[in-house]
C-alpha positions as CSV (number, residue, x, y, z in Angstrom):
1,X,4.1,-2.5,-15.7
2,X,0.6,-1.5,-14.4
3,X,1.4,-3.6,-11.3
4,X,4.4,-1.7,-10.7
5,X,2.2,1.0,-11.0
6,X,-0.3,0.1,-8.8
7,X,2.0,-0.8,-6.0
8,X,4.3,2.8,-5.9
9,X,0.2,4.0,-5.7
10,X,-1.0,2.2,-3.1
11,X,3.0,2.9,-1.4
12,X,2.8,6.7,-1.8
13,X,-1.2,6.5,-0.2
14,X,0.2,4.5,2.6
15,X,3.0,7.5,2.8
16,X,0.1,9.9,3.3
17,X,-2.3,7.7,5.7
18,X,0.0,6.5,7.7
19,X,0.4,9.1,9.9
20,X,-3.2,10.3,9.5
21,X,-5.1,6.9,10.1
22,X,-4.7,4.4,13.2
23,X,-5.2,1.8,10.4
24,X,-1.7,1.7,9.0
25,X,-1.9,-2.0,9.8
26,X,-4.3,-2.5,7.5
27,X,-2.9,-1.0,4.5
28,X,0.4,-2.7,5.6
29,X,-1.5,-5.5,4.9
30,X,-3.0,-4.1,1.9
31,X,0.3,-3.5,0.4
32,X,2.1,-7.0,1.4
33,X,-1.3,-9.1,-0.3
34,X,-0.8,-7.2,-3.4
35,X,3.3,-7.7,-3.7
36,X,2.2,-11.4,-3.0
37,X,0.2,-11.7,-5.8
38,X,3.1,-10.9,-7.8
């Protein structure tokens, strides 16, 4: 459950980043690493 967690986290900070930051790559990344750890 606290990976499920983690993820809709790191998915809503994307959300807000994303149209902030020029590294939205990086966090696509981020976010892809972590689901594959699952």
């Amino acid at each position: 459950m606290k990976y499920i967690i983690l993820i809709f986290a790191s998915f809503l900070i994307a959300l807000f980043v994303y149209p902030v930051a020029n590294a939205d790559q990086q966090i696509i990344m981020e976010i892809e690493g972590m689901t594959c750890k699952l």
